[in-house]
C-alpha positions as CSV (number, residue, x, y, z in Angstrom):
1,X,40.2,211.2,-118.6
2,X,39.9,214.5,-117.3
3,X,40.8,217.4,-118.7
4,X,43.8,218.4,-116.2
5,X,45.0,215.0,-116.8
6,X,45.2,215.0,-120.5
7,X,47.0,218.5,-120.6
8,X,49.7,217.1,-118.0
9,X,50.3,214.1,-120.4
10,X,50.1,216.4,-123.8
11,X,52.5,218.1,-121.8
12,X,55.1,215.5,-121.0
13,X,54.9,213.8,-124.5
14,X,55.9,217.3,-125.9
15,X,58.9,217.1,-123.6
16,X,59.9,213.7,-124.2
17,X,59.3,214.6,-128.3
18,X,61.8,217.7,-127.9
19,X,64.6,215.0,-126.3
20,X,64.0,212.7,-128.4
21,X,64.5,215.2,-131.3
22,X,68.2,216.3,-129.3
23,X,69.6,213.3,-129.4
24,X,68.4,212.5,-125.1
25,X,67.1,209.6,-126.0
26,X,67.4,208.3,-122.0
27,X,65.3,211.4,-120.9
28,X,62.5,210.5,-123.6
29,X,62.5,207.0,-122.4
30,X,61.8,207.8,-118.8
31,X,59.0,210.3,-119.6
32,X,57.0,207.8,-121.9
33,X,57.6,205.2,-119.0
34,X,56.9,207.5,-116.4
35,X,53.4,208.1,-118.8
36,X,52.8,204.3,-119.0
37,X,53.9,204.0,-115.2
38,X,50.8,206.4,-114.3
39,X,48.3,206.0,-117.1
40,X,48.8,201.9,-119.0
41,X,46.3,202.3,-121.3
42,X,47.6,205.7,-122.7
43,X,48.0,204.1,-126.1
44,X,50.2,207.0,-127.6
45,X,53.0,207.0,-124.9
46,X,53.0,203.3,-125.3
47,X,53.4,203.5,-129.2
48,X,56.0,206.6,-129.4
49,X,58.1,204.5,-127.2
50,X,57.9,201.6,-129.1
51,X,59.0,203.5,-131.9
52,X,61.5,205.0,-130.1
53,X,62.9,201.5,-129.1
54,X,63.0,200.2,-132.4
55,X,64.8,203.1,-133.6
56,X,67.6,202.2,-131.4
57,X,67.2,198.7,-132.4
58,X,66.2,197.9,-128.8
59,X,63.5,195.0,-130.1
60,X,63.0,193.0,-127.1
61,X,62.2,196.4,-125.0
62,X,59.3,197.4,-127.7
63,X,57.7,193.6,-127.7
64,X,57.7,193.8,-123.7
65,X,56.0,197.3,-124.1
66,X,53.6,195.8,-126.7
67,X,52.9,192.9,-124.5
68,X,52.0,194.7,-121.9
69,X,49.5,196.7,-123.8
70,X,47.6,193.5,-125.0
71,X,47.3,192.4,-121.9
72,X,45.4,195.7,-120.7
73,X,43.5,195.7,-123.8
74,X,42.8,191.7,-124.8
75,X,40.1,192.3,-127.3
76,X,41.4,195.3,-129.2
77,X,41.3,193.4,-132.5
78,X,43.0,196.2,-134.3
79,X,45.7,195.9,-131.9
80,X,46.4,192.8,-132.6
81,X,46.7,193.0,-136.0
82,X,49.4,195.6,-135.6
83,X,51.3,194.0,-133.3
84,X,51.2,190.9,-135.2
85,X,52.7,193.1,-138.1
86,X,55.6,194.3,-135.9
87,X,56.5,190.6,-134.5
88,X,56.6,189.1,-138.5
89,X,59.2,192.3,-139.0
90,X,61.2,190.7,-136.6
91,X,60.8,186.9,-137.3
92,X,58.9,186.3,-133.7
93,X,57.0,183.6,-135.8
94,X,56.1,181.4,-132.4
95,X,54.4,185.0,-131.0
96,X,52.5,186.0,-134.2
97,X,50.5,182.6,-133.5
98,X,50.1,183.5,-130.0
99,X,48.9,186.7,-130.8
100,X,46.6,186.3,-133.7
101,X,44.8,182.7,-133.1
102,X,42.2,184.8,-130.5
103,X,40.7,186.5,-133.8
104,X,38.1,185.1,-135.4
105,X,39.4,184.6,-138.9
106,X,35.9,184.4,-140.4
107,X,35.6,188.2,-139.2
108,X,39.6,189.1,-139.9
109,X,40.4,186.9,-142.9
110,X,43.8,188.4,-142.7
111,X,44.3,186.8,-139.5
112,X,44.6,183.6,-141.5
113,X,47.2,185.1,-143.7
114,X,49.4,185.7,-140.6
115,X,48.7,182.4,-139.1
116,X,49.4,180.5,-142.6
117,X,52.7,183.0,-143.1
118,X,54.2,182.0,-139.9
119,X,53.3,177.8,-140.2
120,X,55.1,178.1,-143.2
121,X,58.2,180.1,-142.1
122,X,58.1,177.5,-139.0
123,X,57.5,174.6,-141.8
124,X,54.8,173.4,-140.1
125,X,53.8,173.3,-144.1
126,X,50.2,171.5,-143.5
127,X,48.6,174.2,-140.9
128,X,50.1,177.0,-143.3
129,X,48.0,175.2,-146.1
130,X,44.7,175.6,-144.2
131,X,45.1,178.8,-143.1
132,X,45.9,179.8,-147.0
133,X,43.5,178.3,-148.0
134,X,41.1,179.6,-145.5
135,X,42.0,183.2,-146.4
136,X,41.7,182.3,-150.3
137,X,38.2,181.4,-149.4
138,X,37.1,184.3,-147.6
139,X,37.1,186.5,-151.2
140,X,38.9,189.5,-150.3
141,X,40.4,191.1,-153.6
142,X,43.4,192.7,-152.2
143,X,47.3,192.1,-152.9
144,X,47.6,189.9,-150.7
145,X,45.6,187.2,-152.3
146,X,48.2,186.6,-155.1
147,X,50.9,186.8,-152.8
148,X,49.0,184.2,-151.0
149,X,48.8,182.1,-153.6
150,X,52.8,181.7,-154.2
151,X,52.8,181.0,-150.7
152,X,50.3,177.9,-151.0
153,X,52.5,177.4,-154.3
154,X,55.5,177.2,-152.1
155,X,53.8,175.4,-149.4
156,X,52.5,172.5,-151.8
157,X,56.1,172.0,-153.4
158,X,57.3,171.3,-149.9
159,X,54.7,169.1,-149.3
160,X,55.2,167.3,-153.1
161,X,52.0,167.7,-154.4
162,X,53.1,169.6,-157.4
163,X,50.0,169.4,-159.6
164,X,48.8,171.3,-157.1
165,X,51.7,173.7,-156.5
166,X,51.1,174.3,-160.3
167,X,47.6,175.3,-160.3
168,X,48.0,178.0,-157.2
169,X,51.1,179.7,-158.8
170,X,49.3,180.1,-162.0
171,X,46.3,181.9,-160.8
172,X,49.4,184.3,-159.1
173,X,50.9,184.7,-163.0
174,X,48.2,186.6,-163.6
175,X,49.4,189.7,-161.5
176,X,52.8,188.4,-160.8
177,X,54.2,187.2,-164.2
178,X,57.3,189.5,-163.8
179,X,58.3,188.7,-160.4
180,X,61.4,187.0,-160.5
181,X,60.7,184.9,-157.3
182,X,57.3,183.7,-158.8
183,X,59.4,182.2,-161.9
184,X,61.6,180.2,-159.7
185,X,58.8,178.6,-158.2
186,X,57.1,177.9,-161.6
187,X,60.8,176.5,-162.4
188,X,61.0,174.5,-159.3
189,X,57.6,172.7,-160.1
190,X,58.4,172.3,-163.9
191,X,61.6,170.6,-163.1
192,X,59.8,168.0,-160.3
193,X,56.5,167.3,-162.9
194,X,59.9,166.7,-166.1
195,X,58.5,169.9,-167.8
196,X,62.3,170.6,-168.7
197,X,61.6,173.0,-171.3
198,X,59.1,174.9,-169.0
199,X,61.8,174.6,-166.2
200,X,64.2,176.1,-168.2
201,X,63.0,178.8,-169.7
202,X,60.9,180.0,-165.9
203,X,64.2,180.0,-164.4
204,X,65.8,182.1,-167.0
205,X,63.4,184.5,-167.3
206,X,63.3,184.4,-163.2
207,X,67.8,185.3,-163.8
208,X,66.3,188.3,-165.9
209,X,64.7,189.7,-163.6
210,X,67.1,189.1,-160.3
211,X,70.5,188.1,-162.0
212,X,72.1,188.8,-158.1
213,X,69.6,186.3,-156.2
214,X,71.6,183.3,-155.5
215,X,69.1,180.8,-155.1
216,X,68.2,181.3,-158.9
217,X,71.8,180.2,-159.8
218,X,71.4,177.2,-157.6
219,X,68.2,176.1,-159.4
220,X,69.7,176.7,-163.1
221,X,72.7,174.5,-162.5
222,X,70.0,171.4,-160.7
223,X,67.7,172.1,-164.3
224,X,70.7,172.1,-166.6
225,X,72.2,168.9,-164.9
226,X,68.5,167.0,-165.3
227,X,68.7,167.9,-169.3
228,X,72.5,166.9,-169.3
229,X,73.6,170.4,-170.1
230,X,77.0,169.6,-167.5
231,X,79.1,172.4,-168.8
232,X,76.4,175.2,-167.7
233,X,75.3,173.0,-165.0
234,X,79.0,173.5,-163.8
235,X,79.2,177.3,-164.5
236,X,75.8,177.8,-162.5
237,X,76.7,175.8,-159.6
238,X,80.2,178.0,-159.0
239,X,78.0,181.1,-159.7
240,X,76.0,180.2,-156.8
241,X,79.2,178.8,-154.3
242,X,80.7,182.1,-155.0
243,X,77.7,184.3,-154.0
244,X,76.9,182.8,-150.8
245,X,79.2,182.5,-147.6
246,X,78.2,179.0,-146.6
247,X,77.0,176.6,-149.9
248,X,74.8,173.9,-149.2
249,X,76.1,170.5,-149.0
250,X,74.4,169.1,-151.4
251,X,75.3,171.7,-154.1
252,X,78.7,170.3,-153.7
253,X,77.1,166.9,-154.0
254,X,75.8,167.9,-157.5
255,X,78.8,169.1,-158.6
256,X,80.4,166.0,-157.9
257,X,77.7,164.4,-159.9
258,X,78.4,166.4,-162.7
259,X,81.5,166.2,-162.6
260,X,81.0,162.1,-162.2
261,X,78.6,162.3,-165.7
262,X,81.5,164.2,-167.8
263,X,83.8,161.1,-166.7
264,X,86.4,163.9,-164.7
265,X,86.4,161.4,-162.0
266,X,88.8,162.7,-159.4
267,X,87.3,166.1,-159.6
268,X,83.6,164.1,-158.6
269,X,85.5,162.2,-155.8
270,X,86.9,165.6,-154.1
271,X,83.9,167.1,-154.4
272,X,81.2,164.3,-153.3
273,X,84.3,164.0,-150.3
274,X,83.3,167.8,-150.0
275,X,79.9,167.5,-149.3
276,X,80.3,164.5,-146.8
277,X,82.3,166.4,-144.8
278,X,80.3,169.2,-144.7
279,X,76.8,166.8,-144.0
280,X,77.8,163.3,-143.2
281,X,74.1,162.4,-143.6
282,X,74.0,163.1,-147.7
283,X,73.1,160.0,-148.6
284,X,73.9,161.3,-152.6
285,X,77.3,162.6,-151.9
286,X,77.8,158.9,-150.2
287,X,76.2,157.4,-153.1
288,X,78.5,159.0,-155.7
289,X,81.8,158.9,-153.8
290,X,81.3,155.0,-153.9
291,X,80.5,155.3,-157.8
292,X,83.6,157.8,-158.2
293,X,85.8,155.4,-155.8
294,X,85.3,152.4,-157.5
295,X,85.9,153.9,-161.2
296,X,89.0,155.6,-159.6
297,X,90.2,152.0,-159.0
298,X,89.0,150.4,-162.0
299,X,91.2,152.8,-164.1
300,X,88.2,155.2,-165.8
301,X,89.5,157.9,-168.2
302,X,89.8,161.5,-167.6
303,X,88.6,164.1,-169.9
């Protein structure tokens, strides 16, 4: 780039900079495209635009501009990191893939923290695993390797192998033993391998340490309905319906459950009638509304 050249273009990003600064946001806009119109590969003009964009919460604009960058420059690696970073802000989970599976992940390991971060928010839980896996392997000592390993924690709980689950969110207790979302997973696999007093006492410690997450609430009304504590069961389960704007179905399903194990039949019928109506597929809420229908008419007590 000659030297005339670069002044113009200093030039015209410090007038689109002093719009943008005013409040003239449309005048900034066309002198960065005008930049990018005349010179593609200009990567600042592309990049204070982007920004620009976002600020204005104009998403789809910056992910065309970025787009159109990587196309000009496919094998800027560091490129594509970045814009990988700016598509997982926004949840564009199908064009992370897109955009990182050209790196080698042997040279990039964090490539394969991307790829397994967006398998797992797409539950495609088995390639998350790999990639996990992959970036465990590759021995960088960063902070991302423990958050890794709740990931591969939460991964294996979705695929059931809990043993497993167990083993990668204990090598993440040893820098995460405070975080509250690290003791709900530890809660979630005590309660499927029956290590109820484990269970319980990872889930309190996880209500400690985020007493407004809701999810933790769910979870401590499931664990205290597993050891038959049905009056905190019940108190948990409300705690949770009344912090979230649309409950699960089947949190209405345990309910009714709970209510079915404390003999308050009618209250277990309403609310097992609750959750079929809400999901006609819950085959627990249909399994209980038969129990709770058939006690109804055989005449079982009320507390």
């Amino acid at each position: 780039m000659g030297i005339e050249l670069k002044y113009s273009i200093e030039q015209k990003l410090k007038s689109a900079k002093e719009y943008e600064s005013s409040g003239l946001n449309l005048h900034a806009v066309q002198i960065y495209y005008k930049i990018i119109n005349e010179n593609p590969s200009y990567a600042e003009a592309n990049f204070l635009l982007v920004e620009l964009f976002e600020k204005q919460g104009n998403i789809i604009s910056a992910k065309n501009i970025l787009s159109d960058y990587l196309e000009l420059n496919p094998d800027d690696t560091f490129f594509r990191i970045s814009f990988a970073k700016f598509l997982m802000r926004y949840s564009f989970w199908e064009d992370v893939i897109e955009v990182i599976q050209p790196i080698d992940i042997n040279e990039e390991p964090v490539a394969a923290f991307f790829l397994g971060y967006s398998y797992y928010k797409l539950k495609d839980y088995n390639l998350a695993k790999i990639n996990f896996q992959h970036f465990i392997k590759s021995g960088i000592k960063e902070e991302l390797l423990q958050e890794t390993y709740i990931y591969l924690a939460k991964t294996e709980i979705e695929l059931k192998n809990f043993e497993s689950a167990l083993h990668y969110a204990k090598e993440s207790e040893m820098v995460y033993s405070n975080s509250w979302e690290l003791n709900l997973v530890l809660a979630i696999i005590h309660y499927n391998l029956s290590m109820d007093s484990h269970a319980v006492a990872s889930v309190e410690k996880a209500l400690k340490l985020n007493p407004g997450e809701p999810v933790v609430y769910q979870w401590l009304g499931r664990i205290y309905l597993k050891i038959n504590e049905f009056s905190k069961a019940e108190h948990y389960f409300f705690k949770y319906t009344e912090m979230v704007e649309h409950p699960e179905p089947e949190i209405y399903s345990l309910l009714g459950e709970t209510y079915l194990k404390t003999n308050q039949t009618e209250k277990a019928y309403q609310y097992f009638d609750l959750a079929l109506k809400l999901d006609p597929e819950n085959n627990s809420a249909a399994e209980g509304i038969k129990k709770a229908s058939s006690q109804l008419k055989s005449g079982a007590n009320e507390n």
